[in-house]
LOROBA-958584 format. One record per residue: x, y, z of N, C-alpha, C in turn; residue number from 1; residue in three letters. Coordinates in nm, 2 decimals. Layout:
N
{{X Y Z} {X Y Z} {X Y Z} NUM "ALA"}
...
END
This chain:
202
{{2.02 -1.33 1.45} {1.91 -1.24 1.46} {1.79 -1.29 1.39} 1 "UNK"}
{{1.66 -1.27 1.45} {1.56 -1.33 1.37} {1.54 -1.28 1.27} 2 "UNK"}
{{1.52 -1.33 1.16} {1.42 -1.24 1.00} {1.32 -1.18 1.06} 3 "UNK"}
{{1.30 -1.07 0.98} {1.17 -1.03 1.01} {1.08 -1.05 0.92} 4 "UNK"}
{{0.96 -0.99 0.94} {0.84 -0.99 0.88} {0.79 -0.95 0.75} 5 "UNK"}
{{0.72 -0.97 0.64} {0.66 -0.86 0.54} {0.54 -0.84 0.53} 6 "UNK"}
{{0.53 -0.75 0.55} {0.35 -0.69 0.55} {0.34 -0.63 0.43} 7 "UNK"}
{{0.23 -0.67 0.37} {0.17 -0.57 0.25} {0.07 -0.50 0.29} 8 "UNK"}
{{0.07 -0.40 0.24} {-0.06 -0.33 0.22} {-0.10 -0.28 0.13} 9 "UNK"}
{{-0.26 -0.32 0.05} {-0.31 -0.26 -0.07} {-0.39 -0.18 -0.01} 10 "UNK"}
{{-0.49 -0.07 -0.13} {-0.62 -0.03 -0.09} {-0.60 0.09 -0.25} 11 "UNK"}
{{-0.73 0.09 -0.26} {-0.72 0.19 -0.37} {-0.71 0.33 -0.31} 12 "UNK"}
{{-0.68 0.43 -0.41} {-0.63 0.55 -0.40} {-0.69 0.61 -0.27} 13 "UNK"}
{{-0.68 0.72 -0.18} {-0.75 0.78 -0.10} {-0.75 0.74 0.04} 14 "UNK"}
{{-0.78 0.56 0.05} {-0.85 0.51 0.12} {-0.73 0.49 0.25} 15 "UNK"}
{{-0.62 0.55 0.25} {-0.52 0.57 0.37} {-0.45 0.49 0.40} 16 "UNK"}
{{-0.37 0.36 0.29} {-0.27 0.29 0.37} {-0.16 0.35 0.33} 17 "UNK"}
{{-0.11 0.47 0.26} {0.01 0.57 0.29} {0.06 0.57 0.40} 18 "UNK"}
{{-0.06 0.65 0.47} {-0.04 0.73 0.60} {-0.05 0.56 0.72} 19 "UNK"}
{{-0.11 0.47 0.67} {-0.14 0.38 0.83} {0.03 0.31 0.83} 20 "UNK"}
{{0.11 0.29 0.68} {0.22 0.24 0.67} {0.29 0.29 0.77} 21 "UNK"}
{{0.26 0.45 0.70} {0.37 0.55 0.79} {0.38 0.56 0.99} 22 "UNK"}
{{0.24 0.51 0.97} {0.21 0.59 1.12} {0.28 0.46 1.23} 23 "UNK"}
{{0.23 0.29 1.13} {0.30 0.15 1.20} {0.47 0.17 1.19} 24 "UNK"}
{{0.55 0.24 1.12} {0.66 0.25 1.12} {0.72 0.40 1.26} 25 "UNK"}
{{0.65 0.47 1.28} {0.65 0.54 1.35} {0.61 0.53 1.49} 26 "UNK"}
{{0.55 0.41 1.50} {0.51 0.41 1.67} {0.61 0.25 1.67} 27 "UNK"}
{{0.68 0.19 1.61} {0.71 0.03 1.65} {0.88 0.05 1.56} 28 "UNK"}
{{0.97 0.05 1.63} {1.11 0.07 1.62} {1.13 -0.02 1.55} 29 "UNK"}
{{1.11 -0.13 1.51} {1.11 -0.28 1.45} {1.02 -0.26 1.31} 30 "UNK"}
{{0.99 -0.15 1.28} {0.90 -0.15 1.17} {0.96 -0.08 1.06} 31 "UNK"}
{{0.98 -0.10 0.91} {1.04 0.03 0.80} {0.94 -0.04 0.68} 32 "UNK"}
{{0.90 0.13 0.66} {0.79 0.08 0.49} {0.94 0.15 0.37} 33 "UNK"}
{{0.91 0.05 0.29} {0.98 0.01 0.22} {0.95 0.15 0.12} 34 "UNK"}
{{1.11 0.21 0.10} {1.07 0.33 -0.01} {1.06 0.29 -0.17} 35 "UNK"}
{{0.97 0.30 -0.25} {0.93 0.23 -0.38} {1.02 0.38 -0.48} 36 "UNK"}
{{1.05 0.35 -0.58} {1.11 0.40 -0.70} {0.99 0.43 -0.76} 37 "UNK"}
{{0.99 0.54 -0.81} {0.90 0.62 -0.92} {0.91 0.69 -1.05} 38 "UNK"}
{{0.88 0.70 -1.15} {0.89 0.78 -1.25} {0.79 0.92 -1.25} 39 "UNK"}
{{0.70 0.92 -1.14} {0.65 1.05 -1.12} {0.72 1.14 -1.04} 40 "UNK"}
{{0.65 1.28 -1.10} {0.70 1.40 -1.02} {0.67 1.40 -0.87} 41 "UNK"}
{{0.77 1.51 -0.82} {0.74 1.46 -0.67} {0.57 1.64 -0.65} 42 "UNK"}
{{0.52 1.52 -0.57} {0.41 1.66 -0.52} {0.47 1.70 -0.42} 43 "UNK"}
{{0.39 1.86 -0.36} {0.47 1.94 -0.28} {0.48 1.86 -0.12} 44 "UNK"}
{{0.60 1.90 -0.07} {0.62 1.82 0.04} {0.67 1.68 0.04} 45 "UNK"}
{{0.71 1.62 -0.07} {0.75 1.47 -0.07} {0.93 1.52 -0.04} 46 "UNK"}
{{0.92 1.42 -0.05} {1.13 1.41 0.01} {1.17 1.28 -0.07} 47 "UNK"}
{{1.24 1.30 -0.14} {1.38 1.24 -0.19} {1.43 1.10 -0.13} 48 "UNK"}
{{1.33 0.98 -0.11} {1.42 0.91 -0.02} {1.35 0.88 0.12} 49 "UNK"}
{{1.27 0.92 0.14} {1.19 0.90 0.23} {1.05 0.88 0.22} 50 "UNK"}
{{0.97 0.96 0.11} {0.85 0.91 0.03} {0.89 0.84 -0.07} 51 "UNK"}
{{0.98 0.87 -0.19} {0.98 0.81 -0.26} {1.13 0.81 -0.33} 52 "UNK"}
{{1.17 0.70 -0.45} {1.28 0.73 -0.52} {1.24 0.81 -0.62} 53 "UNK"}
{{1.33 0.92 -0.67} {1.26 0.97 -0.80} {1.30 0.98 -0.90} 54 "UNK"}
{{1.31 0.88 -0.96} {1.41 0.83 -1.08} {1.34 0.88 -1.26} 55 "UNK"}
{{1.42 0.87 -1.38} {1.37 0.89 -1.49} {1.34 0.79 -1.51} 56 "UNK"}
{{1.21 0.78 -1.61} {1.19 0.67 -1.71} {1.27 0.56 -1.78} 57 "UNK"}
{{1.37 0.63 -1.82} {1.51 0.57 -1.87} {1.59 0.45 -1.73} 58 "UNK"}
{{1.61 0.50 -1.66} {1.64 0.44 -1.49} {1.58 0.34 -1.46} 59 "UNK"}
{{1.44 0.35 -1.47} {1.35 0.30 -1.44} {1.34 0.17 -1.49} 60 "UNK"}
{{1.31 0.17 -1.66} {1.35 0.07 -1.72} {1.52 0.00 -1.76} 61 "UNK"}
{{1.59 0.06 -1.71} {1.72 -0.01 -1.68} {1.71 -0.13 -1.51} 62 "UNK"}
{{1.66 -0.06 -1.46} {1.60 -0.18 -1.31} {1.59 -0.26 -1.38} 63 "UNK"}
{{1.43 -0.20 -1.40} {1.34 -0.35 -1.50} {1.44 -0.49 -1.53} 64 "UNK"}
{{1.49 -0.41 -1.66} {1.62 -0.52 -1.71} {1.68 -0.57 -1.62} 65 "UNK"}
{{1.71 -0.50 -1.51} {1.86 -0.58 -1.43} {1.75 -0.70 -1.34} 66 "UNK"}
{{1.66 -0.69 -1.33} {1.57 -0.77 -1.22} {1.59 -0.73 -1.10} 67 "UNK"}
{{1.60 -0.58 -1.05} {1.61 -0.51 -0.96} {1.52 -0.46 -0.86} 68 "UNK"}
{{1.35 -0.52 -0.92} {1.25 -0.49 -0.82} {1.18 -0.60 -0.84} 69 "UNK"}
{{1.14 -0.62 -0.68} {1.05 -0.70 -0.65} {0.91 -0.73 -0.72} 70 "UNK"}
{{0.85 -0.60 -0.76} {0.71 -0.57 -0.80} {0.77 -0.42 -0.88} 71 "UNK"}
{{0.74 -0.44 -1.02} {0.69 -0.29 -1.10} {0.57 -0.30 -1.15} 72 "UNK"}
{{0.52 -0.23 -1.13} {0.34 -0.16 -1.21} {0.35 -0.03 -1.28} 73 "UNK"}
{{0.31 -0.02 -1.39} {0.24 0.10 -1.41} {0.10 0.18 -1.38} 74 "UNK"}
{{0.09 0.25 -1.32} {-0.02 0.29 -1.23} {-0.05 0.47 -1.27} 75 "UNK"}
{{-0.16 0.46 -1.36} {-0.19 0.62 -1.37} {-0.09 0.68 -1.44} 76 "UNK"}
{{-0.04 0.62 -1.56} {0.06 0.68 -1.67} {0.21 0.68 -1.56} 77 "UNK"}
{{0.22 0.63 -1.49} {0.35 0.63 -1.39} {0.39 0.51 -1.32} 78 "UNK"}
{{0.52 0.49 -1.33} {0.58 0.35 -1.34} {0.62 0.36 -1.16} 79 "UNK"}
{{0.62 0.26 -1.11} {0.60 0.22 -0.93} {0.71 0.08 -0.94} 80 "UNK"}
{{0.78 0.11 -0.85} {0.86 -0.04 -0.83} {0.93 -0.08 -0.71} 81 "UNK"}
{{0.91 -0.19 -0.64} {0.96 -0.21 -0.49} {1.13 -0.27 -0.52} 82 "UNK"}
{{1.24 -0.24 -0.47} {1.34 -0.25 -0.48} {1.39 -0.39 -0.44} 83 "UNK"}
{{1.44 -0.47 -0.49} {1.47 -0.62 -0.44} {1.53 -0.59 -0.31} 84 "UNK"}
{{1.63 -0.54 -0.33} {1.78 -0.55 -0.22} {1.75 -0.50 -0.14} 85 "UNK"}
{{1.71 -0.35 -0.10} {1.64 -0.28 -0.01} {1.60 -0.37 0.11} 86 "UNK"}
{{1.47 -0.45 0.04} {1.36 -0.51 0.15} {1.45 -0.63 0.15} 87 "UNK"}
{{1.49 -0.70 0.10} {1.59 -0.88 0.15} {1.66 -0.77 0.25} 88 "UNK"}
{{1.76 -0.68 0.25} {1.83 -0.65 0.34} {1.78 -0.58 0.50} 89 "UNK"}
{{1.67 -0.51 0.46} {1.60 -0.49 0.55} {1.53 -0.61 0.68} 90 "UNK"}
{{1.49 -0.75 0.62} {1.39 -0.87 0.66} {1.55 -0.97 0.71} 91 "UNK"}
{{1.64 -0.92 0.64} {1.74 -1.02 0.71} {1.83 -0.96 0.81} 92 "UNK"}
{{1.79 -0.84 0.85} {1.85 -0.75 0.99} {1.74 -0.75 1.06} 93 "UNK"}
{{1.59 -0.86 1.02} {1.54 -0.86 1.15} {1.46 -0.74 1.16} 94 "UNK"}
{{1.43 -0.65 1.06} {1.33 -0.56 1.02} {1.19 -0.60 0.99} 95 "UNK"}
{{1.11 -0.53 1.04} {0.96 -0.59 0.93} {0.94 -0.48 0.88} 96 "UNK"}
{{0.89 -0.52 0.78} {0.89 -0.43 0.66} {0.77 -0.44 0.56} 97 "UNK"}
{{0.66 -0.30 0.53} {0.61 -0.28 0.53} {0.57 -0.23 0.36} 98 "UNK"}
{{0.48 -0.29 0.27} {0.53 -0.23 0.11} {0.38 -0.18 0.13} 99 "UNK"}
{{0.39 -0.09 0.04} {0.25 0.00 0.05} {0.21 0.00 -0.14} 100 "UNK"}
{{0.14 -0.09 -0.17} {0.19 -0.13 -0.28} {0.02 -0.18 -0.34} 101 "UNK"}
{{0.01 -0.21 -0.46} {-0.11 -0.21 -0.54} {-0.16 -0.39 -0.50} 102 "UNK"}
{{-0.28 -0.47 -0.54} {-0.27 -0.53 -0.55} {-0.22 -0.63 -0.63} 103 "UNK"}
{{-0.17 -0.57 -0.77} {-0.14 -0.62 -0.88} {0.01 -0.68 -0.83} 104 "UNK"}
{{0.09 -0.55 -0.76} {0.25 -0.59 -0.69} {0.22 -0.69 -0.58} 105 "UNK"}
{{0.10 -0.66 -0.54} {0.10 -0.78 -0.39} {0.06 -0.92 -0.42} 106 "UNK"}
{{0.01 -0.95 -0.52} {0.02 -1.10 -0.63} {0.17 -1.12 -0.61} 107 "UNK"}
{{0.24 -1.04 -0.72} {0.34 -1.06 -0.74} {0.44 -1.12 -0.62} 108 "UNK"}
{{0.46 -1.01 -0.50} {0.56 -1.06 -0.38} {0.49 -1.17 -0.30} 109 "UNK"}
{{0.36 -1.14 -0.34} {0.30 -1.30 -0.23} {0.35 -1.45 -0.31} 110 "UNK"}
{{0.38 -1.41 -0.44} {0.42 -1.52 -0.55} {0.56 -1.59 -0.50} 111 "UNK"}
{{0.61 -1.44 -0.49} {0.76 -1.47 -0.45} {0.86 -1.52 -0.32} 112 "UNK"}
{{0.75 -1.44 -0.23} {0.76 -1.44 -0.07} {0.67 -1.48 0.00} 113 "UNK"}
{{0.63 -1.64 -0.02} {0.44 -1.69 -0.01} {0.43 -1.61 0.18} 114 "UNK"}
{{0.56 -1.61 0.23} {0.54 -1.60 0.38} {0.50 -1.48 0.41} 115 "UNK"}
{{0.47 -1.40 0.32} {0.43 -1.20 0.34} {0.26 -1.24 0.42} 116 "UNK"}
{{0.27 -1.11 0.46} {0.15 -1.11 0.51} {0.07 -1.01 0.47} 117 "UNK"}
{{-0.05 -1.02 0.40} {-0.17 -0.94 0.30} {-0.24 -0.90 0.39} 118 "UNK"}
{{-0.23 -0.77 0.39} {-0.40 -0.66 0.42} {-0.47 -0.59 0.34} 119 "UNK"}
{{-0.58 -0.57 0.28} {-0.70 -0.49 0.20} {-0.72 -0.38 0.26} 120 "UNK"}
{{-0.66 -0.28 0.26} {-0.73 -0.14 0.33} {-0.88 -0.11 0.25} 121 "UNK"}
{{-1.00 -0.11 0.33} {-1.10 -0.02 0.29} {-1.14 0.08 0.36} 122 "UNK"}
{{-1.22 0.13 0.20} {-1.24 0.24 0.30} {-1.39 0.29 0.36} 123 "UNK"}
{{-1.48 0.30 0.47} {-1.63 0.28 0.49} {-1.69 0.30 0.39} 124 "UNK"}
{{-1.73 0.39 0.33} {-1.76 0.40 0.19} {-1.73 0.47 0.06} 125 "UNK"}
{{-1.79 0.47 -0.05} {-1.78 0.55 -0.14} {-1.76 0.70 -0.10} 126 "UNK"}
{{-1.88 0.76 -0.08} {-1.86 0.92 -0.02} {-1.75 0.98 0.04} 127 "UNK"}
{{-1.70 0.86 0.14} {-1.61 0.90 0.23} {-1.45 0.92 0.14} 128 "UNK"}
{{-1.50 0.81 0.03} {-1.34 0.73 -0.02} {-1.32 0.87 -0.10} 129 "UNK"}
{{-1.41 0.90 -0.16} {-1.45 1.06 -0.25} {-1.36 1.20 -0.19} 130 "UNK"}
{{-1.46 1.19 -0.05} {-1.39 1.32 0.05} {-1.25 1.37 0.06} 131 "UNK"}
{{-1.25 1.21 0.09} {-1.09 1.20 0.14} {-0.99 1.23 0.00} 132 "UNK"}
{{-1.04 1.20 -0.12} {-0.93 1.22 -0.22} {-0.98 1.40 -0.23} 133 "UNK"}
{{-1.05 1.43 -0.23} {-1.08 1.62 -0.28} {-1.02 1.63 -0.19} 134 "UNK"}
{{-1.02 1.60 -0.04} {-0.95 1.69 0.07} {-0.82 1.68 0.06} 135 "UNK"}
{{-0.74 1.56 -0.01} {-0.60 1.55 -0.03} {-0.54 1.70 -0.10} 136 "UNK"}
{{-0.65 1.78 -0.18} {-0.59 1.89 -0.26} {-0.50 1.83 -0.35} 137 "UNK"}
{{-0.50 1.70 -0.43} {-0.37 1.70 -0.53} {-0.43 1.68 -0.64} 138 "UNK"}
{{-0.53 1.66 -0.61} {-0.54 1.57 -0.81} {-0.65 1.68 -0.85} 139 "UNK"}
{{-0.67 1.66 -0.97} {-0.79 1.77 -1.08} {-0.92 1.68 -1.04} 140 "UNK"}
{{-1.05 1.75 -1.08} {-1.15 1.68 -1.09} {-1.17 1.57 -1.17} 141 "UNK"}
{{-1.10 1.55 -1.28} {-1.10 1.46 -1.36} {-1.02 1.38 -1.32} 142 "UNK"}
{{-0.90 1.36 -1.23} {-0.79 1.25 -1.21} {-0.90 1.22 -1.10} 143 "UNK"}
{{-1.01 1.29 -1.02} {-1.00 1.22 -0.87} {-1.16 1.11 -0.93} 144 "UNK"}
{{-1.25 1.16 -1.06} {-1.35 1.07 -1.09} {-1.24 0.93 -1.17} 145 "UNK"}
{{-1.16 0.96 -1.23} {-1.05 0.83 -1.27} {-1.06 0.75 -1.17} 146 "UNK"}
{{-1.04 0.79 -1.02} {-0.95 0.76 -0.91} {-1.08 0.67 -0.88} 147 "UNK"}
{{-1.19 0.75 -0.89} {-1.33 0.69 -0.81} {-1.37 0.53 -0.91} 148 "UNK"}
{{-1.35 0.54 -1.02} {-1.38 0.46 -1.13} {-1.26 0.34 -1.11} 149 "UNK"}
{{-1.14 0.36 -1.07} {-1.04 0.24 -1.10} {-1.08 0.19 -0.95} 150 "UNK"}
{{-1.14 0.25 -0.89} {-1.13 0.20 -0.74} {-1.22 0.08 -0.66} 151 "UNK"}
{{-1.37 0.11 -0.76} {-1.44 -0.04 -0.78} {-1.32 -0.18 -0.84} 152 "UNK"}
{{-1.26 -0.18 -0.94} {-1.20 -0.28 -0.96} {-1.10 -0.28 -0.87} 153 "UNK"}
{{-1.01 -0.22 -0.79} {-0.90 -0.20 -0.70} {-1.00 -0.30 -0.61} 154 "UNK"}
{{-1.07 -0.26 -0.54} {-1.12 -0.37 -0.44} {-1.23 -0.46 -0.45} 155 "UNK"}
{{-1.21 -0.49 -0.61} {-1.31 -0.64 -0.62} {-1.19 -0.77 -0.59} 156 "UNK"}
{{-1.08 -0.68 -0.56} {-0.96 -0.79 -0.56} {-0.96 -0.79 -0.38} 157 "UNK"}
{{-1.01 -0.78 -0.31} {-1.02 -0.81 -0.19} {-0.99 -0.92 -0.09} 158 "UNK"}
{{-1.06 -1.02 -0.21} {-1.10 -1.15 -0.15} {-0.91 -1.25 -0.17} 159 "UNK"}
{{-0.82 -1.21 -0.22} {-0.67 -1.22 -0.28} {-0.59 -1.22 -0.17} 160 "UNK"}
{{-0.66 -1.13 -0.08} {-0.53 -1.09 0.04} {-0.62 -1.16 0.17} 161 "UNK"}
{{-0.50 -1.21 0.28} {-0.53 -1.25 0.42} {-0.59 -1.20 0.49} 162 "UNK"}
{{-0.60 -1.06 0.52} {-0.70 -0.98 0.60} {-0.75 -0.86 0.54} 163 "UNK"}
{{-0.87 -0.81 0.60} {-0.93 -0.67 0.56} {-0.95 -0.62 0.65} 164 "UNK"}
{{-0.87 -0.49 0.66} {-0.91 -0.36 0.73} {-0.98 -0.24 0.70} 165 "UNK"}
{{-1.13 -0.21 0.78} {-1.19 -0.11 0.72} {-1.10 0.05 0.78} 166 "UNK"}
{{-1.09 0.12 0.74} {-1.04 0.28 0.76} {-1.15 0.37 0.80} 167 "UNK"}
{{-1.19 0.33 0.91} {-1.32 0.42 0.94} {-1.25 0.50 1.01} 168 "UNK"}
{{-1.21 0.46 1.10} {-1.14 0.51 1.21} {-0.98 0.47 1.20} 169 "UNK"}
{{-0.92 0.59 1.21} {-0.76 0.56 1.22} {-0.67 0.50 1.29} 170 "UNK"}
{{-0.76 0.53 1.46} {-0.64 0.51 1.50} {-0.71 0.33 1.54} 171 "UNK"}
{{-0.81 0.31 1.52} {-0.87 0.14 1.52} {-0.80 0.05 1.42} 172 "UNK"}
{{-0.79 0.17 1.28} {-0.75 0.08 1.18} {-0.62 0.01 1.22} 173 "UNK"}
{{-0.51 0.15 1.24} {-0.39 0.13 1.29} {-0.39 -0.02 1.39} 174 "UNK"}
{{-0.46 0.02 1.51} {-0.44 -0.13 1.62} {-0.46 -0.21 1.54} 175 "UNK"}
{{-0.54 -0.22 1.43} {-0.57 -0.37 1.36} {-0.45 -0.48 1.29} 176 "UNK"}
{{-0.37 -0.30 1.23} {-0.29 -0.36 1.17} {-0.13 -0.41 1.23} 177 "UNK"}
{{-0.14 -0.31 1.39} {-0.04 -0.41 1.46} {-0.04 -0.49 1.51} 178 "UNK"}
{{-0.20 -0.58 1.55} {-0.24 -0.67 1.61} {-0.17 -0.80 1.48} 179 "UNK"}
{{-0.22 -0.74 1.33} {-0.20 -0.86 1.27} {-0.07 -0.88 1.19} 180 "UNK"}
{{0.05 -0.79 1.23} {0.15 -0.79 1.25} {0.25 -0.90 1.35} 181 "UNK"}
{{0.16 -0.87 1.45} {0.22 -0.97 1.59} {0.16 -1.09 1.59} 182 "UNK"}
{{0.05 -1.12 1.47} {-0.02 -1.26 1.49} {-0.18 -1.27 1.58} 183 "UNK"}
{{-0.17 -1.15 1.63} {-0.30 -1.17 1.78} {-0.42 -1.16 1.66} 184 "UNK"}
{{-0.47 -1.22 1.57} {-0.52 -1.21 1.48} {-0.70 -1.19 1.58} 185 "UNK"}
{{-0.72 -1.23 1.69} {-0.84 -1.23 1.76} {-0.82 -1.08 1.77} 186 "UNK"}
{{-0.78 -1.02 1.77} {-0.80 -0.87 1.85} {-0.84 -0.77 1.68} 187 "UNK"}
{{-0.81 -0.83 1.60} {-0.87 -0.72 1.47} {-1.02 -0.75 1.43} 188 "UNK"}
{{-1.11 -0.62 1.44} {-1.22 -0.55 1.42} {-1.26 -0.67 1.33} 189 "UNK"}
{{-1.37 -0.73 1.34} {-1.46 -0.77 1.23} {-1.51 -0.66 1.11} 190 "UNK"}
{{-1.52 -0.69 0.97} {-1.53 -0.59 0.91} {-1.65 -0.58 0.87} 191 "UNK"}
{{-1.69 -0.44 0.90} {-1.86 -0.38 0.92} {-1.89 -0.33 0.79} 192 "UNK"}
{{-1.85 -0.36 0.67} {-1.90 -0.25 0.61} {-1.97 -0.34 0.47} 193 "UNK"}
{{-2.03 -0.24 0.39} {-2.13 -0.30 0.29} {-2.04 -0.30 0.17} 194 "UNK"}
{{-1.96 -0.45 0.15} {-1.89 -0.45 0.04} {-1.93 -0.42 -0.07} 195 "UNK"}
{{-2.01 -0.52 -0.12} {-2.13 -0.47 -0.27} {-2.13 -0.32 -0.31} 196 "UNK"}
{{-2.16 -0.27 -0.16} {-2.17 -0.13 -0.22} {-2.04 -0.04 -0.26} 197 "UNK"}
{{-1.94 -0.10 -0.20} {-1.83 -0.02 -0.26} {-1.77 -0.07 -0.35} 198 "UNK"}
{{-1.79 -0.19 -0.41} {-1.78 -0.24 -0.55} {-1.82 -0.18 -0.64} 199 "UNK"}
{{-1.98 -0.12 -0.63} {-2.01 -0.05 -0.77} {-2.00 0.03 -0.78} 200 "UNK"}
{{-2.00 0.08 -0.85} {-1.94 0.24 -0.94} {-2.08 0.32 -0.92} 201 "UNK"}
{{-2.08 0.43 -0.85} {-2.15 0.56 -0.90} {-2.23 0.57 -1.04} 202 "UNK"}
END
């Protein structure tokens, strides 16, 4: 059976590569985003196993020790980690597989797995990147200006990964990213938007 594929995807908070993960695993039977281990609470509507693992602190750093994930970060007082065995077993049944992961983790597995394949989710702009996190309803005003503030340095790391996809549009973004999935790298969107400007901070 052929190996399959590894796709990363970064983007800072809001900017939708949650949902574009979910939606390429959802329309392509050959596709699974990789479920990551957490030390945060679950918010309303998450599942057990399907968003996320939801493990203790204590757990967490027992992985660590065992060398049980691919990529751990701490991210926003909460510890994030992609499971080694999970994804090898998943890529050697011929799965591609999809990590929805920071750039700091996607250093890391590009380190490990030079053969992964990097995408930058952006998002068209500031304002929008803004919207989209108040409209989520989860965070306080004060986590979503954090959110706005870590997010300039989240995508000065841009230039790190093999392609950028802007999030203007979902369901364009989406084609982009199964065009560069299958390689047809001519068929993804040139990207239109004013970097500079979403680099700097408000």
């Amino acid at each position: 059976m052929n190996h399959g594929k590894l796709l990363i995807l970064s983007a800072p908070s809001g900017a939708g590569k949650s949902s574009l993960a979910k939606a390429l695993a959802a329309e392509a039977r050959d596709v699974a985003v990789s479920v990551s281990h957490t030390t945060r609470t679950p918010r309303p509507n998450e599942v057990e196993g399907r968003d996320y693992y939801f493990v203790s602190p204590e757990q967490f750093d027992r992985m660590v020790k065992e060398d049980r994930f691919l990529e751990h970060a701490r991210v926003f007082g909460n510890c994030y980690g992609t499971a080694r065995e999970s994804v090898e077993a998943l890529l050697r049944a011929g799965r591609n597989v999809v990590l929805d992961i920071d750039w700091q983790g996607a250093r890391r597995v590009k380190e490990l797995m030079p053969e992964a394949v990097t995408v930058f989710v952006l998002p068209p702009s500031r304002d929008v990147l803004h919207q989209r996190l108040v409209g989520r309803g989860q965070d306080s005003p004060e986590t979503i200006a954090r959110r706005m503030r870590e997010a300039s340095s989240e995508m000065s790391h841009y230039g790190e990964f093999d392609h950028i996809v802007v999030n203007d549009d979902f369901a364009a973004a989406l084609s982009d990213i199964h065009a560069i999935l299958q390689g047809s790298f001519g068929s993804v969107r040139p990207v239109s938007v004013d970097i500079p400007a979403l680099l700097r901070e408000a």
